[in-house]
C-alpha positions as semicolon CSV with decimal commas, in nm:
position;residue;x (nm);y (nm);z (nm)
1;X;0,000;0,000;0,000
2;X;0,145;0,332;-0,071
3;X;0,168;0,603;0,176
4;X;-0,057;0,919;0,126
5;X;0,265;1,120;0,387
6;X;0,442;1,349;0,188
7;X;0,783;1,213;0,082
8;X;0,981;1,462;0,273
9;X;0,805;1,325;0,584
10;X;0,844;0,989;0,515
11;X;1,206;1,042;0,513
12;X;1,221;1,297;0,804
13;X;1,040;1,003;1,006
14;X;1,275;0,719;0,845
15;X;1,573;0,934;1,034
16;X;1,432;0,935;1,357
17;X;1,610;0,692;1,623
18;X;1,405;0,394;1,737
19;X;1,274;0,410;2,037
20;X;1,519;0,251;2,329
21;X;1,448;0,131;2,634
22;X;1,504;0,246;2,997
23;X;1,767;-0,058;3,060
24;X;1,921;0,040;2,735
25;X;1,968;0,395;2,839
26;X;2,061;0,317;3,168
27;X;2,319;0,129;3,027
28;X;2,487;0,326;2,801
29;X;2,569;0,527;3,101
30;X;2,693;0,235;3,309
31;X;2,897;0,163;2,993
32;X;3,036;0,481;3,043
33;X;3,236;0,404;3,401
34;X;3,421;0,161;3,202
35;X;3,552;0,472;2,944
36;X;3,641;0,645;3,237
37;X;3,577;0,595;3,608
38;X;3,459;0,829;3,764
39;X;3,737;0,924;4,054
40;X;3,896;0,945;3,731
41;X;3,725;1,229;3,623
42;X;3,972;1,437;3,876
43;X;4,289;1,363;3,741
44;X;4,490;1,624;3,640
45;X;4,806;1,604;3,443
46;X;4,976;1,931;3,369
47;X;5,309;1,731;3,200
48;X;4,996;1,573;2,972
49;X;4,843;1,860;2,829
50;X;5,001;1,814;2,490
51;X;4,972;2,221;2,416
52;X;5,119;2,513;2,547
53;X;4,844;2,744;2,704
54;X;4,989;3,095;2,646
55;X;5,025;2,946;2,226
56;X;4,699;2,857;2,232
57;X;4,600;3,218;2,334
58;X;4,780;3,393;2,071
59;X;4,704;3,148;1,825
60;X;4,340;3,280;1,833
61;X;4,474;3,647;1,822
62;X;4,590;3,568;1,449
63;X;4,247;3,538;1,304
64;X;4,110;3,879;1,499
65;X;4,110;4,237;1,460
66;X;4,450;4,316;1,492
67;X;4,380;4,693;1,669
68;X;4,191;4,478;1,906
69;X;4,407;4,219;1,976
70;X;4,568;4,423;2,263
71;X;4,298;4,505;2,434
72;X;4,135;4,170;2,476
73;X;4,533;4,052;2,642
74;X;4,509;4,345;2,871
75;X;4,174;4,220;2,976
76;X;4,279;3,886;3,001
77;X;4,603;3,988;3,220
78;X;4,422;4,160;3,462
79;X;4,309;3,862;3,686
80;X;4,275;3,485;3,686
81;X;3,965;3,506;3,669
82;X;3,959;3,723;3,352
83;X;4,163;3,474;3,201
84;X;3,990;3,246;3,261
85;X;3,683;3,381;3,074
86;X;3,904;3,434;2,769
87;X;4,031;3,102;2,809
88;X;3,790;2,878;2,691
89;X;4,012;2,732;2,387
90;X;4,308;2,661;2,674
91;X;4,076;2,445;2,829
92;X;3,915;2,258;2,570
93;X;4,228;2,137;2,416
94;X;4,304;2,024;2,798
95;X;3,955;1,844;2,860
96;X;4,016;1,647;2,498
97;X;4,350;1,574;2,605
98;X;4,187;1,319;2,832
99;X;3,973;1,027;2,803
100;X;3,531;1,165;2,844
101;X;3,199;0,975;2,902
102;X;3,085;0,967;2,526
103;X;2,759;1,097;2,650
104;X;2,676;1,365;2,432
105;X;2,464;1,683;2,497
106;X;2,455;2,024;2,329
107;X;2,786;2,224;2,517
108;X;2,695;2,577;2,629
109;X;3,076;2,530;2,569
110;X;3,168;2,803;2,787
111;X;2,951;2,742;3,114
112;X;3,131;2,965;3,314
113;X;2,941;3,114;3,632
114;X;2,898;3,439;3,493
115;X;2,731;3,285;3,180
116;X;2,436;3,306;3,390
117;X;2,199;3,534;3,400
118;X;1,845;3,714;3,387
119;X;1,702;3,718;3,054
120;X;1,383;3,807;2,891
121;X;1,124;3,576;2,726
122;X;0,918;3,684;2,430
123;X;0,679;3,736;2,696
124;X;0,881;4,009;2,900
125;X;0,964;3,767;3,172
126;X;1,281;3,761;3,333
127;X;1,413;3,331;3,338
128;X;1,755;3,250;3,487
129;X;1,935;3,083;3,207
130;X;2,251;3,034;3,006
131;X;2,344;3,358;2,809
132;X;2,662;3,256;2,611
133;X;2,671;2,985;2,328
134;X;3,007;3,119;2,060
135;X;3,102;2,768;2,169
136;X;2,856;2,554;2,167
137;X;2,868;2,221;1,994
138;X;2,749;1,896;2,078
139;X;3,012;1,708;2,344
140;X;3,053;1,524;2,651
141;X;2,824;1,609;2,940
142;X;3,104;1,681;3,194
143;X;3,331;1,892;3,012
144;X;3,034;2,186;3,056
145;X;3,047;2,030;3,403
146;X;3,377;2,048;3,455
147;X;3,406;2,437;3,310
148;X;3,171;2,561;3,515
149;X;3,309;2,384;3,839
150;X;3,619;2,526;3,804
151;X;3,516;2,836;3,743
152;X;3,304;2,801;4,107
153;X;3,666;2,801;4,265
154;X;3,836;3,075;4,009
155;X;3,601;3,335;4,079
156;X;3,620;3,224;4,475
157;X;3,948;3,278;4,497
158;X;3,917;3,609;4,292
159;X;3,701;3,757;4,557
160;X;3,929;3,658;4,883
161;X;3,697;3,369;4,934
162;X;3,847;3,109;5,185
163;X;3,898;2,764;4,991
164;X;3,616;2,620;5,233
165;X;3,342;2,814;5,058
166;X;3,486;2,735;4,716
167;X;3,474;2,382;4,816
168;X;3,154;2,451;4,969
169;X;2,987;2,588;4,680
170;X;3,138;2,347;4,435
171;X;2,974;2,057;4,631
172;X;2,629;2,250;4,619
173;X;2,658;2,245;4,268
174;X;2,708;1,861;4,206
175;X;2,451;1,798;4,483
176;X;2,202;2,011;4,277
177;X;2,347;1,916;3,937
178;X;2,283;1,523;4,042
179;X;1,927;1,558;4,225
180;X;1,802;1,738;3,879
181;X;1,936;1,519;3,633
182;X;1,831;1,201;3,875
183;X;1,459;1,412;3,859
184;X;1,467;1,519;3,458
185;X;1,584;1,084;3,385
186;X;1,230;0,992;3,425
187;X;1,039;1,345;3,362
188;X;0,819;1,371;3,049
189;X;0,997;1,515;2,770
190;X;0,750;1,828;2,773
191;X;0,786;1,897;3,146
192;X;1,215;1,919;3,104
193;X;1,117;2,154;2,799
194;X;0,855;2,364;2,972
195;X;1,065;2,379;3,252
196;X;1,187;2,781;3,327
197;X;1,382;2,904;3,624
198;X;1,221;3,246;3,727
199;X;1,395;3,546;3,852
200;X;1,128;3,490;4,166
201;X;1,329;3,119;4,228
202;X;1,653;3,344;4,155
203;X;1,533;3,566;4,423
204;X;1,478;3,311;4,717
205;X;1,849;3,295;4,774
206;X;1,832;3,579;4,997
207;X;1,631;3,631;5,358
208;X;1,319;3,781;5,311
209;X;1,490;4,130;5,477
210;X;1,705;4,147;5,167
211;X;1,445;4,000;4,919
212;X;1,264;4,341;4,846
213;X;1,559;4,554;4,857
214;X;1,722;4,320;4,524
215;X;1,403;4,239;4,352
216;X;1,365;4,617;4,297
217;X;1,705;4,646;4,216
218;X;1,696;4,355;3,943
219;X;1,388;4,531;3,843
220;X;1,526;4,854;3,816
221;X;1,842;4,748;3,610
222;X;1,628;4,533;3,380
223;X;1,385;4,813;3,258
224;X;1,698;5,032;3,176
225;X;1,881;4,793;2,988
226;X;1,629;4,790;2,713
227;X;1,621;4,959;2,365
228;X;1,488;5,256;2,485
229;X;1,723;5,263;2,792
230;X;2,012;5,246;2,536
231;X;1,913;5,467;2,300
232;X;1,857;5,712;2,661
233;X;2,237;5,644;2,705
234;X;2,447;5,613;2,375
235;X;2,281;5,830;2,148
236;X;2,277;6,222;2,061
237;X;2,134;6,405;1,777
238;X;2,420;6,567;1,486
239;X;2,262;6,756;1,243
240;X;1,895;6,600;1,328
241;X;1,965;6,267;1,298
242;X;1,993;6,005;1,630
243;X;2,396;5,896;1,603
244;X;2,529;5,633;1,881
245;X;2,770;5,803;2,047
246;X;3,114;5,705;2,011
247;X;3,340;5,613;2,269
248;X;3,709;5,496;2,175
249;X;3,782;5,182;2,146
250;X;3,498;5,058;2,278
251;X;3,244;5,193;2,008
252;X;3,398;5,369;1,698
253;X;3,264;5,482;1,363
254;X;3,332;5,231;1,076
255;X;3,572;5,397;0,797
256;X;3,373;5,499;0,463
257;X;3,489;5,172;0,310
258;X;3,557;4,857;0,469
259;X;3,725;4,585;0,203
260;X;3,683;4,811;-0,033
261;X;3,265;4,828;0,020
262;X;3,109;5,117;0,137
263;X;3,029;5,104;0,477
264;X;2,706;5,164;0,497
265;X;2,594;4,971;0,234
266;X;2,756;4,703;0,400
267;X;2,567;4,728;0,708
268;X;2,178;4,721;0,517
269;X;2,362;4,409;0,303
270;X;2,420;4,244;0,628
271;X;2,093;4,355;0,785
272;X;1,940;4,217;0,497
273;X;2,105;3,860;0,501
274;X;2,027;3,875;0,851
275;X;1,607;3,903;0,771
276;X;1,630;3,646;0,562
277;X;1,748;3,380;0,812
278;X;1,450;3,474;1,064
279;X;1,082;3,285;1,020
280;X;0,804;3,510;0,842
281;X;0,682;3,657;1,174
282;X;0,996;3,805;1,272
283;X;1,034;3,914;0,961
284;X;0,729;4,091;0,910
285;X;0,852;4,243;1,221
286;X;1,180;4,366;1,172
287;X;1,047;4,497;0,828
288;X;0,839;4,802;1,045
289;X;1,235;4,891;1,158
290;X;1,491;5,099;0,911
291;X;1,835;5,142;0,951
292;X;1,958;5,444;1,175
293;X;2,325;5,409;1,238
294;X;2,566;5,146;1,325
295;X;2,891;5,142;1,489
296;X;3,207;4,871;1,602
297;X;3,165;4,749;1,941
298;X;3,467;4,596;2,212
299;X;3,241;4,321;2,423
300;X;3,367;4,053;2,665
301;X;3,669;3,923;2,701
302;X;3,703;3,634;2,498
303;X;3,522;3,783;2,257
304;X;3,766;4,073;2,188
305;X;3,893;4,143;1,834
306;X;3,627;3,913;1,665
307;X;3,416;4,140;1,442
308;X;3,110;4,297;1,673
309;X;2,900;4,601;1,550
310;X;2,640;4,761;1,735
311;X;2,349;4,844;1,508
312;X;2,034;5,097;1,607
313;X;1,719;5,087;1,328
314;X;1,399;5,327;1,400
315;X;1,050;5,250;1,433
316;X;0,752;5,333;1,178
317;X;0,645;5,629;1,463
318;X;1,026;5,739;1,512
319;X;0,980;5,702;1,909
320;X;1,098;5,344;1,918
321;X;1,438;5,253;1,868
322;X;1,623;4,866;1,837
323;X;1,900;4,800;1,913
324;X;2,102;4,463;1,694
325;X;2,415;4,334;1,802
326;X;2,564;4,137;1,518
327;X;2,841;3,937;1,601
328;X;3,127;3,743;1,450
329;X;3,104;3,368;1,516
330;X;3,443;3,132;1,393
331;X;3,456;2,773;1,486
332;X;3,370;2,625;1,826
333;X;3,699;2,588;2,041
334;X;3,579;2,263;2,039
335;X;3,583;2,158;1,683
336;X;3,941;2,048;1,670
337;X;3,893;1,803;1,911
338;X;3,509;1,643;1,860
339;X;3,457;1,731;1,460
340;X;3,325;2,010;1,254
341;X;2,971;2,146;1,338
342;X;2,696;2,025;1,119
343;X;2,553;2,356;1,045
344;X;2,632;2,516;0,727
345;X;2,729;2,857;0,918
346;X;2,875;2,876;1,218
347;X;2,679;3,202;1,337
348;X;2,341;2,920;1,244
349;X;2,564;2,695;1,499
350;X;2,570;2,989;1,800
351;X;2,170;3,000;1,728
352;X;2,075;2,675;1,658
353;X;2,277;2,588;2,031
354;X;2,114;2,873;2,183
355;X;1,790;2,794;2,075
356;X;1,784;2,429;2,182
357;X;1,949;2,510;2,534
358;X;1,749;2,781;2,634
359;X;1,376;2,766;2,779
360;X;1,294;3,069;2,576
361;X;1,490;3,311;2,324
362;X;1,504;3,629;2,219
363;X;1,259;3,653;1,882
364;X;1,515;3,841;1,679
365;X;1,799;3,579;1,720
366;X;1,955;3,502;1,388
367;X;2,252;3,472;1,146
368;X;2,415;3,629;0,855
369;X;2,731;3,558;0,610
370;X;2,930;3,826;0,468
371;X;3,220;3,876;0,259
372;X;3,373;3,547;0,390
373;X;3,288;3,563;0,780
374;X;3,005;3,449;1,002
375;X;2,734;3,655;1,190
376;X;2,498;3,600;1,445
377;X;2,231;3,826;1,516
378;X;2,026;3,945;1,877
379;X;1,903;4,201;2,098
380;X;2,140;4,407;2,224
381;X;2,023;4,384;2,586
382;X;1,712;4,329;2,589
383;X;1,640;4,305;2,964
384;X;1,966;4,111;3,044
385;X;2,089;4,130;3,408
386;X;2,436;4,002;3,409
387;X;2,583;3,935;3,752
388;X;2,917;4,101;3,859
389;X;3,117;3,882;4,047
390;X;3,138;4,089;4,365
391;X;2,820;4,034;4,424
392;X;2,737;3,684;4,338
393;X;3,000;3,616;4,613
394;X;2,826;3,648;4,929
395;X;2,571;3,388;4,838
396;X;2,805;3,174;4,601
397;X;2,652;2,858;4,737
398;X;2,314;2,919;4,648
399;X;2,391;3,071;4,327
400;X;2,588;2,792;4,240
401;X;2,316;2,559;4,308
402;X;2,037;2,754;4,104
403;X;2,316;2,785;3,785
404;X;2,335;2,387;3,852
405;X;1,952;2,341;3,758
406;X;1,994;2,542;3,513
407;X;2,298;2,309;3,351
408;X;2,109;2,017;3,411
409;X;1,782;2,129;3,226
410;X;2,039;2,220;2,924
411;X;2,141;1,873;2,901
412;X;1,841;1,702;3,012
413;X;1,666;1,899;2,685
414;X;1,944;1,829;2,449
415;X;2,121;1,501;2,558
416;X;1,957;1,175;2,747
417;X;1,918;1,272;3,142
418;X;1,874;0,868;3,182
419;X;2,187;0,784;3,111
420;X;2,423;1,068;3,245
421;X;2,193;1,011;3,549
422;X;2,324;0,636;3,527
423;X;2,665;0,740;3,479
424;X;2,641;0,982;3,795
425;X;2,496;0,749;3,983
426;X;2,450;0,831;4,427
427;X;2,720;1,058;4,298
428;X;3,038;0,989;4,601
429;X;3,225;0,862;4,325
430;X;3,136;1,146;4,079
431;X;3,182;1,444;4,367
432;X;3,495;1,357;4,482
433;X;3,642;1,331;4,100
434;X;3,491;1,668;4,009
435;X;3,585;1,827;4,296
436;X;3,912;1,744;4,307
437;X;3,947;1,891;3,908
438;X;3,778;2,212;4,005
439;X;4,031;2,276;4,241
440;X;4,345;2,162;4,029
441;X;4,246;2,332;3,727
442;X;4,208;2,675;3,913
443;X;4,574;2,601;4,061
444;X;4,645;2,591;3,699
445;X;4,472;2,875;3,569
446;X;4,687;3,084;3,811
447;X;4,978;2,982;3,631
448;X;4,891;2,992;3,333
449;X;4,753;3,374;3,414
450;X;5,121;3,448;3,557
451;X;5,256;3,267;3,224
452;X;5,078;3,518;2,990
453;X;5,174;3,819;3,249
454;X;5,541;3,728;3,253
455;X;5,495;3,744;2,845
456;X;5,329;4,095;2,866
457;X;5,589;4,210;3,152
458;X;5,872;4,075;2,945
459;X;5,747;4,293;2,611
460;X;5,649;3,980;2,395
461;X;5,307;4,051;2,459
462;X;5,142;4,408;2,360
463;X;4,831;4,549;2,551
464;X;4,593;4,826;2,535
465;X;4,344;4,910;2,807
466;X;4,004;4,924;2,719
């Protein structure tokens, strides 16, 4: 009997993986212990690294703006901490230099603690979620595990922390990372995707004294750091028209030509590429916007000296700015070590990963190729409340727990909870070996922050502040 489904269904089905049991899942991740066991999971081998780590920094400044590439070491130098942000390619080529679980989930890629923050849903909600994807690629479970552990201790240590709370909060984190996973392993697959973390659940970390006092400051913060708040801050009007205000080298004018293109043109090319990638809806939407102005933005750390413009369009009533970021996206850190993405574009990679991780997404998220390099698209903004560091510290247990949930949900929606839940298993074995990485690996990223230091003290290495 033939089939009245339309052939591109019929294959689209024939693709799908059969369905596997519970004992089958369960036992990929008991497999898994025999890959590598997991007190295992805490060895550290500096002599085995296979790369020097102060190389593998510069080696990314070759493919970067090269008036840039000075500012993003003098950012990096500043801290361990810093470095460690900018140092997501030093550790990937250190976390493939060792044996992993072959349990694969969608990597944030750089799940850092600061990668976590407010963000707004299409409906104006603020969720606690991963904010950073230019690395994301599909990997093993632990090495976002392992990142973001580490970086528990880093930014401990940064603050004067004692190693107790470090420890402390590192612990909190597995505790919470296990109990979700162990809950998402036999969830229905529409209650891990529905599942949001609120800035109200964010908010129960502190006694009910202080509870008021930062929900109206998280309030306050995420109403200005909209469009309108931006266009309130880094605009002016020159000779009637709304510019973004310049400010050296963090935003600067574009030159009248850039590769020989005029600029300008450039920038509605690029816009335009950009509308294409989005579905009809957002389209439709964007299409009520024109271009204003656009400028070249300094962001981050590790993301100094890609390619990052900051781009302002004007509504239909000429009261109601947006505000684009459009952002230069190369190849995943991670793609040397676990294969080449299998998006055609690798700013459709940073989106794609976003979209999949996150509960919800900004609508105007998107991509764009020009003249030879990769874009993605979003909202510059756009309600995000990024914690600083300083603050985070006081209540770094708690935080590190909620950021936890968070992690697990990301790879409970993108990889198979069952069997990293099977792999964890009561988790003695699994704490102890993460633990006792986390605290190696920020003994190493001090030294390989006094490495790069020595290099800019010594004159081989330039820097600019900014």
């Amino acid at each position: 009997m033939t089939s009245s489904m339309p052939a591109a269904e019929r294959g689209q089905r024939s693709m799908r993986a059969p369905a596997v049991s519970s004992a089958d899942r369960r036992a990929v991740g008991r497999s898994a212990r025999k890959r590598v066991p997991r007190r295992r999971l805490g060895d550290w081998h500096p002599a085995a690294r296979g790369h020097d780590a102060l190389a593998t920094v510069l080696m990314q400044n070759e493919t970067r703006v090269p008036d840039l590439v000075p500012i993003r070491m003098s950012r990096m130098s500043a801290s361990p901490w810093t470095y460690y942000r900018g140092a997501a390619a030093v550790m990937a080529a250190d976390l493939a230099a060792a044996p992993h679980s072959g349990i694969d989930v969608q990597l944030c890629g750089d799940a850092h603690v600061l990668n976590f923050g407010l963000w707004a849903t299409p409906e104006r909600q603020l969720s606690f979620d991963l904010r950073d994807f230019d690395e994301t690629l599909r990997g093993p479970f632990e090495w976002d595990v392992k990142r973001y552990l580490a970086s528990l201790v880093v930014l401990a240590r940064d603050n004067g922390l004692p190693d107790r709370a470090a420890r402390a909060a590192v612990h909190a984190a597995l505790r919470a990372y296990r109990a979700r996973i162990a809950s998402y392993a036999t969830a229905d697959e529409l209650t891990i995707w529905y599942d949001v973390i609120t800035s109200d659940q964010l908010l129960d970390l502190f006694e009910p004294e202080e509870r008021e006092r930062v929900s109206a400051r998280v309030a306050k913060r995420a109403r200005r750091r909209t469009s309108a708040g931006a266009a309130r801050r880094l605009t002016h009007v020159v000779d009637g028209h709304l510019r973004i205000v310049d400010d050296p080298p963090i935003r600067v004018r574009l030159p009248a030509t850039v590769g020989g293109v005029d600029a300008t043109e450039l920038a509605a090319q690029t816009l335009q590429a950009y509308h294409d990638s989005l579905p009809y809806e957002r389209r439709y939407l964007l299409d009520r916007f024109t271009l204003v102005d656009v400028v070249r933005q300094v962001v981050g750390v590790g993301s100094v000296g890609m390619q990052v413009y900051l781009v302002l369009l004007g509504g239909r009533n000429g009261a109601d700015p947006l505000f684009l970021q459009i952002k230069q996206a190369g190849p995943s850190v991670y793609e040397r070590f676990l294969g080449a993405s299998p998006q055609p574009s690798h700013g459709q990679r940073v989106i794609s990963g976003k979209r999949v991780i996150q509960a919800a997404s900004d609508v105007f998220l998107g991509w764009t190729s020009v003249q030879g390099f990769d874009f993605y698209v979003r909202q510059f903004r756009d309600m995000k409340v990024v914690p600083d560091s300083s603050r985070i510290a006081p209540y770094l247990e708690p935080f590190a727990e909620q950021c936890a949930h968070v992690l697990a949900r990301a790879h409970a929606r993108t990889g198979d909870a069952m069997a990293i839940a099977s792999y964890v298993g009561r988790g003695r074995r699994f704490d102890e070996g993460m633990a006792s990485f986390a605290v190696a690996y920020a003994d190493q990223t001090a030294h390989d922050h006094r490495q790069l230091v020595a290099a800019i003290e010594s004159g081989d290495v330039a820097t600019q502040p900014g």
